[in-house]
Steps between C-alpha positions, in 0.01 A plus 500: 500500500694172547771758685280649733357157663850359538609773662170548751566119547892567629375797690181323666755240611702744623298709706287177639833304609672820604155599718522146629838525600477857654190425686603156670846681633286758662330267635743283630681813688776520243415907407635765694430862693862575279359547206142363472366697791634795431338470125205403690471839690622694240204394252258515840620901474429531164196343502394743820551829266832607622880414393680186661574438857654237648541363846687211478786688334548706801696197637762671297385834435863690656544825636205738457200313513305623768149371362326130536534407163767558222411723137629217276504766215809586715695227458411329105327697237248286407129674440438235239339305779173761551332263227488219740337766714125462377535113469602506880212688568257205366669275591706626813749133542864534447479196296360776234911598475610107484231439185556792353868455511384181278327680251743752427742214436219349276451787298861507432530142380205545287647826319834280462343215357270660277878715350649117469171430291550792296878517420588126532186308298783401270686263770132295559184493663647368801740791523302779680328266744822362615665827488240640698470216786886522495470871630242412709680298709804702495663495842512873534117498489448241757716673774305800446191311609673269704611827706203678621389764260709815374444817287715372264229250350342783279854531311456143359233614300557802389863410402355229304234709346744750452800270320236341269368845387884551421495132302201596286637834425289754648755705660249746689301260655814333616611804641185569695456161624885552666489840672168337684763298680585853693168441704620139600837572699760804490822297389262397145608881374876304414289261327297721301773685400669214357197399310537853367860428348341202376288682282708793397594284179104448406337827608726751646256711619319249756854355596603875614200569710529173653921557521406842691204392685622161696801675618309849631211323634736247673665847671212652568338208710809427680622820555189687591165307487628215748678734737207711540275184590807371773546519787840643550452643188773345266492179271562219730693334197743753456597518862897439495450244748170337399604094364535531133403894464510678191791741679711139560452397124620828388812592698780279426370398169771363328546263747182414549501442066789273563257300792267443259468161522684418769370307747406203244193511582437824269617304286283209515195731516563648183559127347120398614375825413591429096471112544092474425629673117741208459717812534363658158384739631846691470470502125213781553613904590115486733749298731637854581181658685579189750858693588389757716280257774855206436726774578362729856438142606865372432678811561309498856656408824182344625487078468151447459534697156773269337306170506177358364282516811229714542317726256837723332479295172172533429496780285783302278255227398298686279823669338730157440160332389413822226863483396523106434224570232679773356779268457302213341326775291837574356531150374264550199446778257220736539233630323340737693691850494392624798589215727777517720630163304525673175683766621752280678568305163918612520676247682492526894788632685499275763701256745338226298592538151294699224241169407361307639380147275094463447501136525693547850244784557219212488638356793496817695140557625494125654866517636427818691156320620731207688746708637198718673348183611800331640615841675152497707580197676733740715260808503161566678265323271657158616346591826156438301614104520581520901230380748618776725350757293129272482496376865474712788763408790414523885694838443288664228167418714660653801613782291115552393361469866769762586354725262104442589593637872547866321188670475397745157684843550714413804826657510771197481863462508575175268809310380566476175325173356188640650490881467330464107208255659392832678566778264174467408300516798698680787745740525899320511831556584823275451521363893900589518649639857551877344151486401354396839743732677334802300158410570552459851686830557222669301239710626268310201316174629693210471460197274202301704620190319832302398463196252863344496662201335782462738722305237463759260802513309511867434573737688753238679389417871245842492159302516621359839661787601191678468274225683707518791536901518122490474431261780714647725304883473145409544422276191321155537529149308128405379598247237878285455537211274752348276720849549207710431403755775256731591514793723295729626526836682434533845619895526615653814302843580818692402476355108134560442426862336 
């Protein structure tokens, strides 16, 4: 019993400070149309009865899309999000994806800390709380809810349901609990399949489904599922010329082997990504289902893969966090013959020698605890001691007057800080100059709105671009302040249907 309540308490914390967080960047402007609002109308499709559409990805939809909004099933795999479906439907606010993106995270730390309680009692009482809070804070989870919200926040826990299943010993529940990680994103079928090696040595059957499964379901979503939702009909990501594609990764391979970790910052990405285990991690073989998401990220030739911003390391968390208990569980000698520690009593092959001491052990749980507390002062949940994230500036009031001026189910073009404020209620496109051009060559009826923040960092220079294109064919200002502007169309006979 005394498990359970420590770990609700770690994951009450978590999903309260995590909501917090979450909800006061929203509201501050710091969420995006690339990724939030795309999630946003995505789980608005689902929640409508029909599969996800999205018109804020048309910004970038390429060759072949001829309609107003863009089949995301076409370019990720991801129908794990239809359960956020009915809870949009109550309660239809995109904030449902930003606190729900904290209770997934939740549910993973309590599953984690409840494992500690289980395997580690022997190393204190104090060891699964801080072992738990420790993970909790991990910087991999706070980019992923410092960044918006992303698919990939159903794999934390169901990798860490999944791993502790393995821990405890119950080999087909482990199993199942991976190949649900096929539903979250197409590139999880490498993942599963390493899980499956993983547990060829305890139960060979469930290791070779799994080993057969993650690979062909990987194929057949990339090579016919997501083409058949696309536009141009192909996998965007194995375009030969698309940043960091699949098709890059695999030609030249060796070299690409030798580029490993080259730049250094590869390098110093996989250093943080072990540091929260003290680096003990690496005396447990679940370190290995991390592999597959460390390696298409290294081996590709886009940047924003190789460091620790945004959400990429997410999905490591739960993985490093499960495998630094398997380590410490190695430390002591035990009982239980079905645990994953009393089948790992034979010395550990591993980088860090084949024991590790129990008194050092102690020392662990709390060491791990400060070095996931001192990390935070450079990751989003310092932004929780900022007054810019409490106190709205001239800026964020203008922002919100901006917004009023749009009326429920207009049709708007809107920059990026503001296109998920109007997800909900209207129907939005990312203001760039290709997508203006399109709707003003179209026979359709025009956007009758544009909501811009004209210092809008991404796309570079577009929000102005497309306030000034806009004024100069028949739109007119009705609100400007602090950057912020509002247009509105004034048509010329020729445009209206």
């Amino acid at each position: 019993m005394r498990s359970r309540t420590v770990a609700a308490t770690v994951a009450v914390a978590a999903f309260v400070i995590y909501s917090v967080l979450a909800l006061r960047r929203h509201a501050q402007f710091r969420t995006t149309g690339y990724d939030l609002g795309i999630f946003g109308q995505a789980v608005r499709s689902y929640s409508e009865g029909h599969l996800p559409v999205s018109e804020i990805r048309t910004a970038t939809g390429g060759a072949g899309l001829a309609a107003d909004g863009f089949p995301l099933l076409g370019d990720h795999f991801h129908p794990v999000l239809a359960l956020l479906g009915p809870v949009y439907r109550l309660l239809p606010h995109i904030e449902v994806l930003l606190v729900a993106q904290a209770a997934l995270v939740a549910a993973s730390a309590y599953t984690l800390t409840r494992a500690a309680a289980h395997h580690l009692a022997r190393l204190g009482r104090w060891a699964a709380p801080c072992l738990g809070t420790a993970y909790a804070l991990s910087w991999p989870l706070q980019q992923l809810i410092g960044f918006d919200f992303h698919e990939v926040a159903f794999a934390v826990p169901l990798l860490a349901l999944a791993l502790t299943a393995y821990l405890d010993g119950r080999w087909v529940r482990a199993a199942c609990w991976a190949s649900t990680l096929l539903l979250v994103k197409e590139d999880m079928g490498l993942t599963v399949c390493a899980f499956g090696f993983l547990l060829l040595r305890r139960h060979r059957r469930a290791g070779a489904v799994l080993c057969v499964l993650g690979p062909v379901a990987m194929a057949l979503t990339v090579f016919a599922i997501i083409p058949h939702f696309s536009p141009d009909g192909t996998y965007g990501y194995l375009a030969a010329d698309a940043d960091g594609g699949w098709a890059a990764m695999l030609s030249h391979a060796w070299e690409r082997a030798l580029r490993l970790f080259t730049p250094s910052t590869k390098a110093v990405t996989v250093f943080m990504i072990l540091l929260p285990s003290a680096f003990l991690a690496l005396r447990s073989p679940l370190l290995l289902t991390a592999l597959p998401t460390l390696g298409w990220r290294l081996a590709s030739d886009n940047p924003a893969y190789w460091g620790t911003q945004y959400h990429y390391s997410a999905v490591l968390a739960p993985i490093v966090s499960t495998a630094l208990i398997d380590a410490l569980a190695r430390t002591r000698r035990a009982r239980d013959g079905a645990s994953a520690a009393a089948l790992s009593r034979a010395p550990a092959r591993t980088p860090l020698g084949t024991r590790f001491g129990s008194r050092a052990a102690t020392a662990v749980p709390g060491l791990v605890l400060v070095i996931a507390a001192a990390l935070t002062l450079a990751f989003p949940l310092s932004q929780l001691f900022t007054t810019g994230l409490w106190q709205d500036t001239p800026r964020t009031v203008a922002a919100r007057a901006a917004l009023a001026r749009i009326p429920d189910g207009a049709h708007v073009l809107a920059s990026n800080s503001l296109a998920p404020h109007l997800t909900d209620r209207t129907t939005v496109h990312l203001a760039t100059q290709g997508v203006l051009d399109h709707h003003l060559a179209s026979r359709r009826h025009p956007a009758d709105w544009i909501v811009a923040d004209t210092s809008d960092a991404w796309p570079a220079g577009e929000a102005r671009t497309v306030v000034n294109q806009a004024t100069a064919v028949g739109y007119h200002r009705v609100y400007a302040d602090q950057g912020y502007v509002v247009l509105r169309r004034t048509a010329p006979p020729h445009l209206v249907r």
